[in-house]
DRENLOVO-292383 format. One record per atom (N, C-alpha, C): atom name; residue in three letters; x, y, z. Coordinates in nm, 2 decimals. Example, Ala and Ser with C-alpha at 12.3 -4.5 7.8 and 13.67 -1.06 7.14 Angstrom:
! DRENLOVO-292383
<r 'N', 'ALA', <1.32, -0.57, 0.78>>
<r 'CA', 'ALA', <1.23, -0.45, 0.78>>
<r 'C', 'ALA', <1.32, -0.33, 0.78>>
<r 'N', 'SER', <1.28, -0.22, 0.71>>
<r 'CA', 'SER', <1.37, -0.11, 0.71>>
<r 'C', 'SER', <1.29, 0.00, 0.79>>
! end
This chain:
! DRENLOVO-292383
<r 'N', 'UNK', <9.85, 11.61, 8.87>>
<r 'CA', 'UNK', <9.84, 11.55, 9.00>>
<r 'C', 'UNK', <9.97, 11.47, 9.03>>
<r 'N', 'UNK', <10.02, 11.50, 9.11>>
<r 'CA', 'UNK', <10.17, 11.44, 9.17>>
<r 'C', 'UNK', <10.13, 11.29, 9.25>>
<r 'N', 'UNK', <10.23, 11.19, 9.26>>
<r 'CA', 'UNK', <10.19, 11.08, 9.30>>
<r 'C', 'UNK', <10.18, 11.11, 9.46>>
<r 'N', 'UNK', <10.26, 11.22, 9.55>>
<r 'CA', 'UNK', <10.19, 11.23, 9.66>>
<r 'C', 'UNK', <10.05, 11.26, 9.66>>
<r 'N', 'UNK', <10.01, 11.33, 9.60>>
<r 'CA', 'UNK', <9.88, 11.38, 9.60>>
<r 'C', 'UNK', <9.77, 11.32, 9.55>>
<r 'N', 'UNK', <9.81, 11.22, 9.49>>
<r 'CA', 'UNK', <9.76, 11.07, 9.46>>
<r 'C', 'UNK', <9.74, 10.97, 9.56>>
<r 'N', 'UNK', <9.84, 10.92, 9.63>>
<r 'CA', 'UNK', <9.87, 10.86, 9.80>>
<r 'C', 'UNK', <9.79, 10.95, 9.90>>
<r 'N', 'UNK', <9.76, 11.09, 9.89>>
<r 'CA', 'UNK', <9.70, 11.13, 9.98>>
<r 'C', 'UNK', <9.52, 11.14, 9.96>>
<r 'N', 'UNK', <9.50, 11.12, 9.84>>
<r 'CA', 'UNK', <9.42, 11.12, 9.84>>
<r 'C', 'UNK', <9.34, 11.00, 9.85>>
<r 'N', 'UNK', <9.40, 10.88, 9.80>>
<r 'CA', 'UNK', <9.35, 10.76, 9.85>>
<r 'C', 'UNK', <9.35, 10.71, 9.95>>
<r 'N', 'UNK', <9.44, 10.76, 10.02>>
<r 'CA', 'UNK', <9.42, 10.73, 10.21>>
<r 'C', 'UNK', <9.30, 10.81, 10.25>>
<r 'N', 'UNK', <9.25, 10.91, 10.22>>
<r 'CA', 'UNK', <9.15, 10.98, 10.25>>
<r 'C', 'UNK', <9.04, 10.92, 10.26>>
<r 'N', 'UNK', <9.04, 10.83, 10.08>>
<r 'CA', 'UNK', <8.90, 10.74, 10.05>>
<r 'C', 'UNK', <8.85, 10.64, 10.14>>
<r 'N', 'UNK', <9.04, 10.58, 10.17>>
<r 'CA', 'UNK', <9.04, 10.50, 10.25>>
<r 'C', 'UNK', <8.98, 10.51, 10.41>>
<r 'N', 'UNK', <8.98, 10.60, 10.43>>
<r 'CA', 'UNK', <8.96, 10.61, 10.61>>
<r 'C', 'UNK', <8.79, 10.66, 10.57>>
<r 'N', 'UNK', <8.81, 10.75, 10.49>>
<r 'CA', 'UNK', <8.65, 10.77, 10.47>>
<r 'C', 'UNK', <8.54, 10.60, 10.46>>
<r 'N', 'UNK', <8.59, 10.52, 10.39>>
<r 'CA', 'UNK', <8.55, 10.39, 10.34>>
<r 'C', 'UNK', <8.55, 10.30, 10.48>>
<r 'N', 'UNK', <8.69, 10.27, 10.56>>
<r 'CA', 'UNK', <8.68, 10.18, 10.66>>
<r 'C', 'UNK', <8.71, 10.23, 10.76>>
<r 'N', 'UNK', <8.72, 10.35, 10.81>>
<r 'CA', 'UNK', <8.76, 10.38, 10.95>>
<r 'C', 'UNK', <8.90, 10.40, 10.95>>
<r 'N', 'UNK', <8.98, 10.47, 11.07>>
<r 'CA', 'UNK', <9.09, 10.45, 11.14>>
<r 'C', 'UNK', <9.11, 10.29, 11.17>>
<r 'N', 'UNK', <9.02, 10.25, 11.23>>
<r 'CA', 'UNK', <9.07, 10.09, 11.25>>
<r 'C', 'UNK', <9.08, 10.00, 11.15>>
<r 'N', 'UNK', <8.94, 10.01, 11.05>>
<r 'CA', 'UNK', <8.98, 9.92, 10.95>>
<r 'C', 'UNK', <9.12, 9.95, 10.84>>
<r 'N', 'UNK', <9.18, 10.07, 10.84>>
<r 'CA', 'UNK', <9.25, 10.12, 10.73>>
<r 'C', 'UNK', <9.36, 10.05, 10.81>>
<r 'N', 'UNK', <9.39, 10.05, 10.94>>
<r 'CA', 'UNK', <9.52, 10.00, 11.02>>
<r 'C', 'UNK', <9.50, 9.86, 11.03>>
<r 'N', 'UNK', <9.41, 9.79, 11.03>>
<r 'CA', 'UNK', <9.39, 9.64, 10.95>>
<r 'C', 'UNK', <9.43, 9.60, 10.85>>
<r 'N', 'UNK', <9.39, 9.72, 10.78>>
<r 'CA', 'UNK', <9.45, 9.64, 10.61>>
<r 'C', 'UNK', <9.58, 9.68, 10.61>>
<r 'N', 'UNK', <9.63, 9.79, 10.57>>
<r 'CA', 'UNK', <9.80, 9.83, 10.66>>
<r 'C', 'UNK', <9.87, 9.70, 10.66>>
<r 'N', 'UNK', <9.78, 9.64, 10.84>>
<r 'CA', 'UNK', <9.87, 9.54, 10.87>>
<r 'C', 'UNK', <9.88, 9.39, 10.81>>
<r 'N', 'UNK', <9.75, 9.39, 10.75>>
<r 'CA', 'UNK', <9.73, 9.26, 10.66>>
<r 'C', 'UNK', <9.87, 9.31, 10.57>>
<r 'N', 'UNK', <9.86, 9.41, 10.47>>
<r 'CA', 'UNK', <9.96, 9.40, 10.37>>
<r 'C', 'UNK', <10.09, 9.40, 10.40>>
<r 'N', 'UNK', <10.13, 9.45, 10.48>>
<r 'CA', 'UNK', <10.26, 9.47, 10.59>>
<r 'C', 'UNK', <10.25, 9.30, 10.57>>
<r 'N', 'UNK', <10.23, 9.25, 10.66>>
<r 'CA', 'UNK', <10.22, 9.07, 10.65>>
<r 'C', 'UNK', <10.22, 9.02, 10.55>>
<r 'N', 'UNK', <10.15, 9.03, 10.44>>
<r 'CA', 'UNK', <10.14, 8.95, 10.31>>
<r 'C', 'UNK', <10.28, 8.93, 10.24>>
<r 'N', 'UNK', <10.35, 9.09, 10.24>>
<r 'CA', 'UNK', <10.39, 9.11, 10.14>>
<r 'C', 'UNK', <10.56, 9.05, 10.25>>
<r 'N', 'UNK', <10.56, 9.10, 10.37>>
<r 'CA', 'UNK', <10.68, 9.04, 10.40>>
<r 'C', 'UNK', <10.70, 8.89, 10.50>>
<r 'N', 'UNK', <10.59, 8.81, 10.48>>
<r 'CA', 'UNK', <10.57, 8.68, 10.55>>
<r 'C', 'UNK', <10.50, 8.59, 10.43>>
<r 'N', 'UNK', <10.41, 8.61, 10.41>>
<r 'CA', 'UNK', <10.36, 8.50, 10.31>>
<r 'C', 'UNK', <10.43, 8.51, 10.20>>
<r 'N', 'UNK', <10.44, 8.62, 10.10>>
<r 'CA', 'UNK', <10.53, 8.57, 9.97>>
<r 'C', 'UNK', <10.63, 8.54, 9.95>>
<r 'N', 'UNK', <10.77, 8.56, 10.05>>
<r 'CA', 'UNK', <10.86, 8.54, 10.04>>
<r 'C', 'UNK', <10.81, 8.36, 10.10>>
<r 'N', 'UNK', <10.76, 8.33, 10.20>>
<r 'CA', 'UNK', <10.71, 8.17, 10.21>>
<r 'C', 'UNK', <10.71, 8.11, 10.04>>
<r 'N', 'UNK', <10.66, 8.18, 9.93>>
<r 'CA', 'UNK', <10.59, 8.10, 9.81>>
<r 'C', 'UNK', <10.72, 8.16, 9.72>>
<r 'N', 'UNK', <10.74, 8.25, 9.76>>
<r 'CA', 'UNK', <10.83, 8.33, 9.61>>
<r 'C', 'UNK', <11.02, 8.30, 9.63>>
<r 'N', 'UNK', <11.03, 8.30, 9.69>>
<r 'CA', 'UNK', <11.17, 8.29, 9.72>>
<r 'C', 'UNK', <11.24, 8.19, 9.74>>
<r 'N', 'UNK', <11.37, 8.21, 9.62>>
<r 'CA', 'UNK', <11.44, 8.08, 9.51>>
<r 'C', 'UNK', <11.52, 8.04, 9.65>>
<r 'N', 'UNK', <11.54, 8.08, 9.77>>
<r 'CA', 'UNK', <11.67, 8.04, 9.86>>
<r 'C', 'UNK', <11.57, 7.93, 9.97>>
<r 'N', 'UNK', <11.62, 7.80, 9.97>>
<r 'CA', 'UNK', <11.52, 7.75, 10.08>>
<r 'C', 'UNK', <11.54, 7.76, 10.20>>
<r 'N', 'UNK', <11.66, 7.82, 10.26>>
<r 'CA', 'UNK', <11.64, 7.90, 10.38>>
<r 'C', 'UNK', <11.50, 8.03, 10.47>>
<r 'N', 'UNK', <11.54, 8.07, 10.33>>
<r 'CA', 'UNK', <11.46, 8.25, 10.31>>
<r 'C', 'UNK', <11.31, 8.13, 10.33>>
<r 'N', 'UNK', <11.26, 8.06, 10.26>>
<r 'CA', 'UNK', <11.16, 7.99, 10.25>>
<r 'C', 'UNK', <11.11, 7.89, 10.41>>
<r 'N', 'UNK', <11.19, 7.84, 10.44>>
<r 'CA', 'UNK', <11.16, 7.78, 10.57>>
<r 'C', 'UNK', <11.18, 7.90, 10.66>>
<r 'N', 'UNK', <11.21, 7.96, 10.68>>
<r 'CA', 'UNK', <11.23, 8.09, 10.76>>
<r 'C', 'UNK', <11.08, 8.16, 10.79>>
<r 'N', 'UNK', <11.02, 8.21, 10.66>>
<r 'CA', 'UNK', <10.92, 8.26, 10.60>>
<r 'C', 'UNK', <10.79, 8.17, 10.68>>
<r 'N', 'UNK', <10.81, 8.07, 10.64>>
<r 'CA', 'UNK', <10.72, 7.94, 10.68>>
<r 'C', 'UNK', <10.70, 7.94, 10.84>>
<r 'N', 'UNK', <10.84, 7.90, 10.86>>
<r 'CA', 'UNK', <10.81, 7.90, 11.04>>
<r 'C', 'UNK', <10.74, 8.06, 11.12>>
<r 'N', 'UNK', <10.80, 8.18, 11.06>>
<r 'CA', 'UNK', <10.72, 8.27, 11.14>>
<r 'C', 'UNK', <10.57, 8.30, 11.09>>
<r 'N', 'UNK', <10.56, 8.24, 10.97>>
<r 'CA', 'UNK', <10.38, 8.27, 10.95>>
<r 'C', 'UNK', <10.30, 8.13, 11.00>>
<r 'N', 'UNK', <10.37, 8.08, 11.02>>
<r 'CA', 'UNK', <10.33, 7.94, 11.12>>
<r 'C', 'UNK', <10.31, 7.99, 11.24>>
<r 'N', 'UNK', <10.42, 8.05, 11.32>>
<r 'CA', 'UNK', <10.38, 8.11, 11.47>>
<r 'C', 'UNK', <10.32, 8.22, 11.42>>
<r 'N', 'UNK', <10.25, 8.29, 11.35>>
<r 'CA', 'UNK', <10.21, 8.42, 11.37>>
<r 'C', 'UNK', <10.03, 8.33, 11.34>>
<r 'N', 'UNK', <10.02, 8.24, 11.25>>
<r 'CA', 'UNK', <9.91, 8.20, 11.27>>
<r 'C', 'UNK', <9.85, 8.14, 11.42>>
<r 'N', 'UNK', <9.93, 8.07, 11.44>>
<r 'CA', 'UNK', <9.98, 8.00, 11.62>>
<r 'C', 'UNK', <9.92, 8.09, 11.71>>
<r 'N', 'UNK', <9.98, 8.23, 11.70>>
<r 'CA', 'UNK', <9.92, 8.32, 11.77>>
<r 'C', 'UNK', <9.77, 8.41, 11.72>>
<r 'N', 'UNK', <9.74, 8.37, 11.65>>
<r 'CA', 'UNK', <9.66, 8.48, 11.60>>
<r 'C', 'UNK', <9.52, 8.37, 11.66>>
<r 'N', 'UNK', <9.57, 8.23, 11.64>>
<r 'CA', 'UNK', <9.44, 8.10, 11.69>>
<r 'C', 'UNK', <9.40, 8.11, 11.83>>
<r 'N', 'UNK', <9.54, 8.18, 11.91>>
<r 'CA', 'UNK', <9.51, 8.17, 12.05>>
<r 'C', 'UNK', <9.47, 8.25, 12.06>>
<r 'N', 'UNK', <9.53, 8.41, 12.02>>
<r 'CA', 'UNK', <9.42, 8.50, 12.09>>
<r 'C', 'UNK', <9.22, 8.53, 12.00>>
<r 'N', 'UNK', <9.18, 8.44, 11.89>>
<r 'CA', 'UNK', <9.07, 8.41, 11.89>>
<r 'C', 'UNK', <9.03, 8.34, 11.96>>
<r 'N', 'UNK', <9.05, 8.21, 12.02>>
<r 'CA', 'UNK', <9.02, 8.10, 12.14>>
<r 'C', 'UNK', <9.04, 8.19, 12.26>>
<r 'N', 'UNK', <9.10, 8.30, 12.29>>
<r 'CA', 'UNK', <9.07, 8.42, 12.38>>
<r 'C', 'UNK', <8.96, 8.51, 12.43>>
<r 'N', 'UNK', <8.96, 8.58, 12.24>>
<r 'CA', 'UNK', <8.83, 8.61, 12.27>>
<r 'C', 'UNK', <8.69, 8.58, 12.27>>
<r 'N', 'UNK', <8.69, 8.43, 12.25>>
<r 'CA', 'UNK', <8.58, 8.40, 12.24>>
<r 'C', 'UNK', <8.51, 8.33, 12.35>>
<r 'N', 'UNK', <8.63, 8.32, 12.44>>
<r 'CA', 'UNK', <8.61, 8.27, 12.59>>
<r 'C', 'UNK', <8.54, 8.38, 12.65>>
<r 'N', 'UNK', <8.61, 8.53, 12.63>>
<r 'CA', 'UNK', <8.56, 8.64, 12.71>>
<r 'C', 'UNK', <8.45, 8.67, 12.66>>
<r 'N', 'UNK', <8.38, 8.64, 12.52>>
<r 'CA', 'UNK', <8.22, 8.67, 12.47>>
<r 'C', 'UNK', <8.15, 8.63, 12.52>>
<r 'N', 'UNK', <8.06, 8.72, 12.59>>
<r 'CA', 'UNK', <7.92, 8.62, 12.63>>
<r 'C', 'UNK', <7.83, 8.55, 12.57>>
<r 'N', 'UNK', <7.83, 8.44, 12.50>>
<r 'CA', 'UNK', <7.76, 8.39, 12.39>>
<r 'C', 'UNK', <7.73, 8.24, 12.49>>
! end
């Protein structure tokens, strides 16, 4: 088994397991993790680090408003 065919097959499990939408959730959680948060925690330059910081700061910023969004539009 070749590692594409490995990759393909676990995307497979994947969409079988959570969907098109959930699989493009996690995608984008790890997309995020790996290039906002860790470099926030891991990275010896404290530039790289305050950098890191301030956009997962506004990306949380945003993510608070459009939940206070939708929850105005929910009929609850």
């Amino acid at each position: 088994m070749t590692l594409i065919q490995a990759l393909y097959d676990t995307g497979i499990r994947a969409v079988d397991a959570l969907g098109p939408t959930g699989l493009l959730a996690l995608v984008l959680f790890l997309l995020l993790y790996a290039g906002v948060v860790l470099p926030t925690v891991w990275s010896r330059h404290a530039y790289r680090r305050t950098a890191a910081r301030r956009t997962l700061a506004t990306l949380l910023d945003h993510l608070a408003r459009l939940g206070r969004v939708v929850r105005g539009l929910l009929p609850w």
